[in-house]
C-alpha positions as CSV (number, residue, x, y, z in Angstrom):
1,X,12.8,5.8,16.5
2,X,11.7,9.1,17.2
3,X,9.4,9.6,20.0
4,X,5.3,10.4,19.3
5,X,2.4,10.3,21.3
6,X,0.6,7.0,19.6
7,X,-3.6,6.4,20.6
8,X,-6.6,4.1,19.4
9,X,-8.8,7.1,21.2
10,X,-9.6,10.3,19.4
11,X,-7.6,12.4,22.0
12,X,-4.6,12.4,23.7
13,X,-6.1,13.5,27.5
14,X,-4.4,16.7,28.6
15,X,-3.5,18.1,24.7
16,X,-5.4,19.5,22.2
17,X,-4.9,19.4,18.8
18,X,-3.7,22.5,16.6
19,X,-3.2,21.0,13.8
20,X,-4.5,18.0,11.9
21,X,-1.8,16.7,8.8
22,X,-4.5,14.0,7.4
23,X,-4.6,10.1,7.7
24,X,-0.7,8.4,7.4
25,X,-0.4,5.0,7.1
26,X,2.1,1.6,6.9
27,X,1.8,-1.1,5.2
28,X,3.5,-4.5,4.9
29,X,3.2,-7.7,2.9
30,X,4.1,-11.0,4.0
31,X,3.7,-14.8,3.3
32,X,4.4,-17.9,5.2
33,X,7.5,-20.1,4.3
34,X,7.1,-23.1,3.0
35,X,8.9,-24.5,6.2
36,X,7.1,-22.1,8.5
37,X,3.6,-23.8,7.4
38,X,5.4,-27.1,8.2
39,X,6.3,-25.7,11.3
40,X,2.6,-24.5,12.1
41,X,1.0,-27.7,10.8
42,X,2.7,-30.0,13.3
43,X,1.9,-27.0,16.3
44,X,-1.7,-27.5,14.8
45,X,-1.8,-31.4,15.8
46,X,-1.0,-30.6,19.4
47,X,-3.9,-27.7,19.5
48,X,-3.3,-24.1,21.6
49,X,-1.1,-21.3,20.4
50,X,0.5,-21.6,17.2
51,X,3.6,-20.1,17.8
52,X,5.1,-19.4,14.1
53,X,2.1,-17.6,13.5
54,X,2.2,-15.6,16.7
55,X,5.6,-14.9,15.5
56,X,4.7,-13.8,12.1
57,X,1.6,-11.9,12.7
58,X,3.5,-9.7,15.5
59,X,6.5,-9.1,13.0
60,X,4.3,-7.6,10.6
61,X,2.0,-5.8,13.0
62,X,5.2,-4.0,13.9
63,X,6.7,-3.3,10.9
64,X,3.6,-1.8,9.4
65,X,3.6,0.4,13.1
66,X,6.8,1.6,12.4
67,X,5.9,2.3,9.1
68,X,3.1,4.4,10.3
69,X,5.1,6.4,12.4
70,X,7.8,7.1,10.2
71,X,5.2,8.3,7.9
72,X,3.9,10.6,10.9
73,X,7.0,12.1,11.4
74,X,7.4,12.8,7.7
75,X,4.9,15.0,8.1
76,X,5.6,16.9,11.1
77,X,3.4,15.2,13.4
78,X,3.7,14.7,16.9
79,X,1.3,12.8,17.6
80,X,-1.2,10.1,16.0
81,X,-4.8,9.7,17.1
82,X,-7.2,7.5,15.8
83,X,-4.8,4.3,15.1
84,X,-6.1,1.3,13.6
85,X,-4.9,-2.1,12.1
86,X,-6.4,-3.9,9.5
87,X,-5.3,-7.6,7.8
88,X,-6.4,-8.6,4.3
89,X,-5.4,-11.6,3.2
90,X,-4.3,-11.0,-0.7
91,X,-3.4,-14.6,-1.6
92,X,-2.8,-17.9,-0.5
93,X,-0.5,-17.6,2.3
94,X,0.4,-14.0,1.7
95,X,-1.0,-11.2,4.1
96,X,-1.4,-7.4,4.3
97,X,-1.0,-5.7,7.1
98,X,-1.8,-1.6,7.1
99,X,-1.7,0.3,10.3
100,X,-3.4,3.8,10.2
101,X,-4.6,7.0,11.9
102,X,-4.1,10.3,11.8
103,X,-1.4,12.0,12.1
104,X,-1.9,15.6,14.5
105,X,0.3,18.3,15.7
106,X,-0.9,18.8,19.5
107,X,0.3,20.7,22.5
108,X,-0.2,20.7,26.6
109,X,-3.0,22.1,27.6
């Protein structure tokens, strides 16, 4: 993957921003195999992390990440400021999972 400058803050310390190429975005949608919520089930009945779930919520958070960037660098950005994630669920056992900012050309200072 292409390298970019990726922040939660509003600025990237020591750039500024000449140009702003609006809000880009990735999204993914996933649901839990039937065997997978076996699998978490049984983890449930011994109590602390539920690893499957771990597992499946970090997959996602990723691919919609590299979604986002890819979406950046469509664009011509260098840099994304402002990034969020946000989880819906849609249906029963089925998840979005959108990562967002927006996507900035900035230079040194």
């Amino acid at each position: 993957m292409d390298k970019i400058m990726i922040t939660t803050a509003n600025e990237l310390e020591g750039f500024r921003v000449v140009r702003q190429l609006g809000v880009v975005r990735g999204l993914t949608v996933r649901s839990r195999s039937v065997l997978g919520n076996l699998g978490a089930s049984l983890q449930t009945l011994i109590g602390g992390n539920i690893t499957l779930y771990t597992e499946l919520a970090e997959k996602a958070r990723q691919e919609a990440y590299d979604l986002l960037v890819q979406h950046a660098l469509k664009h011509g950005a260098n840099a994304i400021i402002a990034m969020r994630y946000d989880a819906n669920d849609i249906a029963d056992g089925v998840t979005e999972v959108l990562a967002y900012g927006t996507a900035v050309v900035v230079e040194p200072r």
